[in-house]
N, C-alpha and C positions, 0 to 999 in steps of 0.2 A: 422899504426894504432896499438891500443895498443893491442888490443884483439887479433893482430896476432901472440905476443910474445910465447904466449903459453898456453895450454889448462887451466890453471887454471886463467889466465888473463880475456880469453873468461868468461870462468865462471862468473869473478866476474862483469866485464861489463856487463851481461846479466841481472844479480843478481839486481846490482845496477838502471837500465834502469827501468825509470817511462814506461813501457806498457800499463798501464791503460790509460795514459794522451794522449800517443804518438797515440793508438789505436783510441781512442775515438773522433778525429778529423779523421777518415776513412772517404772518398768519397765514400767508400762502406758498407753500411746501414747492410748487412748480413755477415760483415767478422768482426772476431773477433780474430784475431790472423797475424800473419806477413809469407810473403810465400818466400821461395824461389825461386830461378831462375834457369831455364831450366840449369843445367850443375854446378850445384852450389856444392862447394868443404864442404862435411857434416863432414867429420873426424875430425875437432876439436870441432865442435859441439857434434858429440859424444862421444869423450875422455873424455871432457871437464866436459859431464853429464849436460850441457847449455839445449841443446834441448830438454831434460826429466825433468828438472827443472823449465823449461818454461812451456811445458804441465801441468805438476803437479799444478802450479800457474795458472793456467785458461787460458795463453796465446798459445793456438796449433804455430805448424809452418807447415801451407799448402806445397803440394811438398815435405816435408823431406823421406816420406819411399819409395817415386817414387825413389826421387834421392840416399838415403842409399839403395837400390836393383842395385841401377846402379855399385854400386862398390862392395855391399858386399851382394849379394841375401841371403842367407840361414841367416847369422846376422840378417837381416832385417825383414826377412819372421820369423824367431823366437823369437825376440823380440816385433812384432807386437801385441803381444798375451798379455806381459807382461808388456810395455808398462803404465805408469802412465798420461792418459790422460783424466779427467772428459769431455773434448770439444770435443774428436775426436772418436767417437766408433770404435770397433775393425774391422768392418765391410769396413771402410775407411781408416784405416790404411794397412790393408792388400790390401785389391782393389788398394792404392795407391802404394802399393810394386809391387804386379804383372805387373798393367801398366804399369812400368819401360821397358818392353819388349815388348812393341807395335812398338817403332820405330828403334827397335835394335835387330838383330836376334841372336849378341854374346849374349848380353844381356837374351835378351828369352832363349836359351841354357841355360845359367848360375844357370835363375829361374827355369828352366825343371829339370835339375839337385839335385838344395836344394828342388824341393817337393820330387822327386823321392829318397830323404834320410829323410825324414820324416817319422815317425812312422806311421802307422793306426791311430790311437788316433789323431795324430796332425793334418793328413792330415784332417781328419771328422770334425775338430774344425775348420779349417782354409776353407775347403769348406761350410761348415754351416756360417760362417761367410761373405765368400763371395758370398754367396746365397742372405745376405741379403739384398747387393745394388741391386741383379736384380728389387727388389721395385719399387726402385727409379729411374733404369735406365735400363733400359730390355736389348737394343740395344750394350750400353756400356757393359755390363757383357757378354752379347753373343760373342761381338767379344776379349774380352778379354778372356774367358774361352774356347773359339778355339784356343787360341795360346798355351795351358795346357793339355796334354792328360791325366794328372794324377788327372786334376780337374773334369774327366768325368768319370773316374772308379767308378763302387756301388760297387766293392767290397774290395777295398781297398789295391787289392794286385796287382803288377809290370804290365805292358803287356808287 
């Protein structure tokens, strides 16, 4: 495949890719962007600058900050923030990072670790943010914010 030569290959094949045409024939009525698969190799998508170029263009990629926490938590959990996506709020980009640690306890460590180097300021951003799915999913944010003891400090400092 051509897009495996190298990150800027990926790029341009992304670049290039009718998404609107390709999307627009979905069997699913409420997806509006292209998902990854459980274990899916993200590094050249983010060298590449492919999968932030796709957001920025209105195309999300479902899965990406599950699976970028899988290999690189604290990148992941810090960029969620800054992240150029009008489809995807910050609130599900971050949710989707931290779940990366629900069926993986190196995994969970890894995420326990980049909050526990996050500033006050960031961590308040990043729990405010993921307050916000509890809305939409109570149950889902309950057991995901049990596996975070930093996501449960008020006051913002170490236990």
């Amino acid at each position: 495949m051509r897009a495996e030569t190298s990150p800027s290959a990926l790029k341009d094949l992304c670049a290039r890719m009718p998404w609107l045409g390709i999307l627009s024939g979905s069997r699913d009525p409420f997806s509006n962007g292209v998902s990854l698969p459980d274990g899916a190799k993200v590094t050249p998508w983010i060298e590449s600058g492919a999968a932030e170029a796709m957001a920025r263009d209105g195309v999300p990629i479902a899965n990406f900050f599950r699976e970028w926490a899988k290999t690189d938590p604290a990148r992941a959990i810090g960029q969620a923030a800054a992240w150029d996506d009008p489809e995807t709020p910050y609130s599900m980009r971050v949710t989707n990072a931290l779940a990366a640690g629900l069926d993986s306890p190196e995994c969970r460590e890894r995420i326990s670790r980049a909050l526990d180097e996050l500033s006050r300021e960031e961590l308040e951003k990043l729990t405010a943010g993921f307050a916000e799915y509890a809305v939409m999913n109570r149950k889902g944010y309950e057991e995901i914010a049990d596996l975070y003891p930093a996501l449960n400090r008020k006051d913002g400092s170490a236990e």
